[in-house]
C-alpha positions as CSV (number, residue, x, y, z in Angstrom):
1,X,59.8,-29.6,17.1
2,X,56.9,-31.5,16.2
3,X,55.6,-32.3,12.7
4,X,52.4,-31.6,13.2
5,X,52.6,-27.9,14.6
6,X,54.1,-26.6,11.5
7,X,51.8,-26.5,7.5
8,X,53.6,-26.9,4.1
9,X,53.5,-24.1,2.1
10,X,50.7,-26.2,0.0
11,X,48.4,-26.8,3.0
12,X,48.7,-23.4,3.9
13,X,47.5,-21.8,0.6
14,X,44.6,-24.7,1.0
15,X,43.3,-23.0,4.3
16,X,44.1,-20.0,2.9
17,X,41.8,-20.3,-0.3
18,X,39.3,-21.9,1.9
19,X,38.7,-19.0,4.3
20,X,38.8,-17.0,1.2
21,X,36.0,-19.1,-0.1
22,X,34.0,-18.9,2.9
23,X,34.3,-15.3,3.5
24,X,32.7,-14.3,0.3
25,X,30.1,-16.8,0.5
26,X,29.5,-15.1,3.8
27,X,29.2,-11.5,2.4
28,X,27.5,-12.5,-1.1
29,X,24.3,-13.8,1.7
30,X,24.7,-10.8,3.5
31,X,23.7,-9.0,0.0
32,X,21.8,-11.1,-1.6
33,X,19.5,-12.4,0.9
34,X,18.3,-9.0,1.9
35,X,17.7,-7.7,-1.5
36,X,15.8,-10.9,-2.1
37,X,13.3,-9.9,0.4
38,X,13.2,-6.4,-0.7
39,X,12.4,-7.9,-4.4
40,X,9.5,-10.3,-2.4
41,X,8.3,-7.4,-0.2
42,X,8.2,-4.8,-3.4
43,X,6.6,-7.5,-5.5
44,X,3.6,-8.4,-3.2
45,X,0.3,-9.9,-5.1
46,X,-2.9,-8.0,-4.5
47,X,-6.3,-9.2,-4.9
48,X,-8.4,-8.6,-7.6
49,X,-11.7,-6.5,-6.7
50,X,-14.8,-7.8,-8.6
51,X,-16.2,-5.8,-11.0
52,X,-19.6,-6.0,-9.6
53,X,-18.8,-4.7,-6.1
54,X,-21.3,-2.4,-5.0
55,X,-20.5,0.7,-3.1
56,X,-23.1,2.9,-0.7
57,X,-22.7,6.0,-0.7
58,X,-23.4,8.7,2.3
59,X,-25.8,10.3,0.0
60,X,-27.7,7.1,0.2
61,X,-26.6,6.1,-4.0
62,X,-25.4,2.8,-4.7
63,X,-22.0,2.9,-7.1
64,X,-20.8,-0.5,-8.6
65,X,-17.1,-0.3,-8.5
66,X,-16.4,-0.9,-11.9
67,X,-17.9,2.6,-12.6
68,X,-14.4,3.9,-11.4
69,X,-12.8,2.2,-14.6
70,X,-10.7,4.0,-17.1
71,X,-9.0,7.0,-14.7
72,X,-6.6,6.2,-11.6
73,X,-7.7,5.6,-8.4
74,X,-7.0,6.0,-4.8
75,X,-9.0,4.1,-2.6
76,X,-8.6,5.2,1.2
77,X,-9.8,3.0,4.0
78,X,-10.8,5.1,7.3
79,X,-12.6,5.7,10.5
80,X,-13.8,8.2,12.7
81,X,-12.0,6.8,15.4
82,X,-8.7,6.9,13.7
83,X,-6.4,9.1,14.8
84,X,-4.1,9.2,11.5
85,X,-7.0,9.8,9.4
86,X,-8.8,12.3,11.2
87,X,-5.1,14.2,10.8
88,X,-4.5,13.3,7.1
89,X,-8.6,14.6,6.5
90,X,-7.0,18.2,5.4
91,X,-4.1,17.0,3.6
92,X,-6.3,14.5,1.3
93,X,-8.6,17.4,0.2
94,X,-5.0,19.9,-0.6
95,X,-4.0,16.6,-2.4
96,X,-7.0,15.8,-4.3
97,X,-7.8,20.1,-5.4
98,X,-4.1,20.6,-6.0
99,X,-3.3,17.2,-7.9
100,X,-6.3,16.9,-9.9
101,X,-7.5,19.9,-11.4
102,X,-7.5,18.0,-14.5
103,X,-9.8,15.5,-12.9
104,X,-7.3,12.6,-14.0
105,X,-8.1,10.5,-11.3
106,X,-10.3,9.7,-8.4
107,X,-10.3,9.5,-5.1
108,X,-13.2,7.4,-3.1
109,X,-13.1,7.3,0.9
110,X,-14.1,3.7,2.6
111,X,-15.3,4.3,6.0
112,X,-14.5,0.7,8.0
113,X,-17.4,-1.4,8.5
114,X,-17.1,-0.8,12.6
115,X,-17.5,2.8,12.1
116,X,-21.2,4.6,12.9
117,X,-22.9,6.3,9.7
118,X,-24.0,8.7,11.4
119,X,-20.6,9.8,12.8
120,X,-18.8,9.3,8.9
121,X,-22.1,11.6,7.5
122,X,-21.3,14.3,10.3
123,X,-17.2,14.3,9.6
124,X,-17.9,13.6,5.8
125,X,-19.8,17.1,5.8
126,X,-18.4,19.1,8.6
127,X,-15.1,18.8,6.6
128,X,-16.6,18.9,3.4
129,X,-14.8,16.1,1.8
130,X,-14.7,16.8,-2.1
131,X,-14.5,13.0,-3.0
132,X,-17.4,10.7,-3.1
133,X,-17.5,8.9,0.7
134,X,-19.1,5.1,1.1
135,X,-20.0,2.9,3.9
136,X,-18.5,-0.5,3.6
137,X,-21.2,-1.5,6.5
138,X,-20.8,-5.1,5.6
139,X,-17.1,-5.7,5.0
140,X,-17.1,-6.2,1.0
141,X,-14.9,-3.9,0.2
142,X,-12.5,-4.6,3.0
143,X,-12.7,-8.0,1.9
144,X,-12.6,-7.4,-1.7
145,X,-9.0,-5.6,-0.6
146,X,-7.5,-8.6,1.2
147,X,-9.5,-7.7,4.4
148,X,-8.4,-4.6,5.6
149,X,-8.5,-4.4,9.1
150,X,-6.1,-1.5,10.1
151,X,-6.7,2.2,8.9
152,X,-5.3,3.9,7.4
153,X,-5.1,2.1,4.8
154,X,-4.7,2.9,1.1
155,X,-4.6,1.7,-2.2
156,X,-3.5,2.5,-6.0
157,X,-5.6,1.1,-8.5
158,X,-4.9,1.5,-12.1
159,X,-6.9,2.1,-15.3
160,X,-8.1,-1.0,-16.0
161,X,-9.1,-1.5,-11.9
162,X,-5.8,-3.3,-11.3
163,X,-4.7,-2.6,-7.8
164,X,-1.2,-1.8,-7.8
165,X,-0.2,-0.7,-4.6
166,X,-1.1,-0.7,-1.2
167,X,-0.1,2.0,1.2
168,X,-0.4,1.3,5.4
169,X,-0.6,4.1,8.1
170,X,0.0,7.6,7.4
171,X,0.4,8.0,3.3
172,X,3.5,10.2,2.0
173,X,1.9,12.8,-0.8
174,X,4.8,13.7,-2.4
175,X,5.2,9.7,-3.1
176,X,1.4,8.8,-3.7
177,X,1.9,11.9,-6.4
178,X,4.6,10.2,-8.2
179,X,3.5,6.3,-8.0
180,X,0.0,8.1,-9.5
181,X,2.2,9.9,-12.2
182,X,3.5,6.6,-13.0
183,X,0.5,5.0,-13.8
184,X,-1.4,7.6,-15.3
């Protein structure tokens, strides 16, 4: 027999150890890298809106967005033409009577810039939205929140105007209701 088919007892526990080795370097990625991107993805930066944003309001007022400091907010982009809005219209106003009878927060309603006033005045009122409802005609606020360009799209903005999370297509109420909990 040859030499070279047969490993000493040493050269075996070598590989041994080795394969060992490379196994749980294998599985320790498999954890780790995945949980590093859920830590990245959890952790995303938001932008900071300027104090002296001005919002238009379908009533034809003009609200400067650092009026909305010192409660919670939720800031909901829309359109008409949306089909996940136009089905969440009814659950935001249960949300907004049920949740805030205490009025400890706010909700204001963005409609997107490519949306017809006269069509956001018509739902705004045929549904009788009780939360104040803007234009953002020009794109300020969308820009002022990273350019939205999708609806629906939310956001949760602290006391102090700090947004601290962002919300995309149709929004869970049971878990806006407890990340608002969290920061009131």
């Amino acid at each position: 027999m040859s030499a070279g088919l047969y490993l000493d007892d040493s050269a075996s526990s070598s590989l041994i150890r080795r394969k060992k080795r490379a196994i749980l370097l294998v599985a320790l990625l498999l954890v780790c890298v995945p949980l590093a991107l859920l830590l990245v993805r959890n952790h995303e930066s938001f932008p900071s809106v300027p104090a002296d944003l001005q919002l238009q309001g379908i009533d034809g007022t003009t609200t400067q967005w650092s009026s909305f400091r010192g409660k919670p907010l939720i800031v909901k982009f829309w359109a008409t033409s949306c089909v996940i809005c136009m089905q969440q219209l009814e659950g935001w106003k249960q949300f907004y009577r049920a949740s805030n009878a205490g009025n400890e927060f706010e909700i204001i309603s963005l409609a997107m810039y490519h949306d017809r006033p006269d069509d956001v005045i018509e739902v705004s009122r045929q549904r009788d939205l009780p939360y104040p409802v803007f234009f953002d005609l020009l794109k300020q606020a969308a820009q002022a929140f990273g350019d939205v360009l999708a609806t629906p799209t939310t956001f949760l903005v602290d006391r102090d105007g700090t947004v601290v999370k962002r919300y995309l297509g149709r929004v869970d109420f049971e878990q806006l209701a407890l990340d608002l909990q969290q920061i009131s």
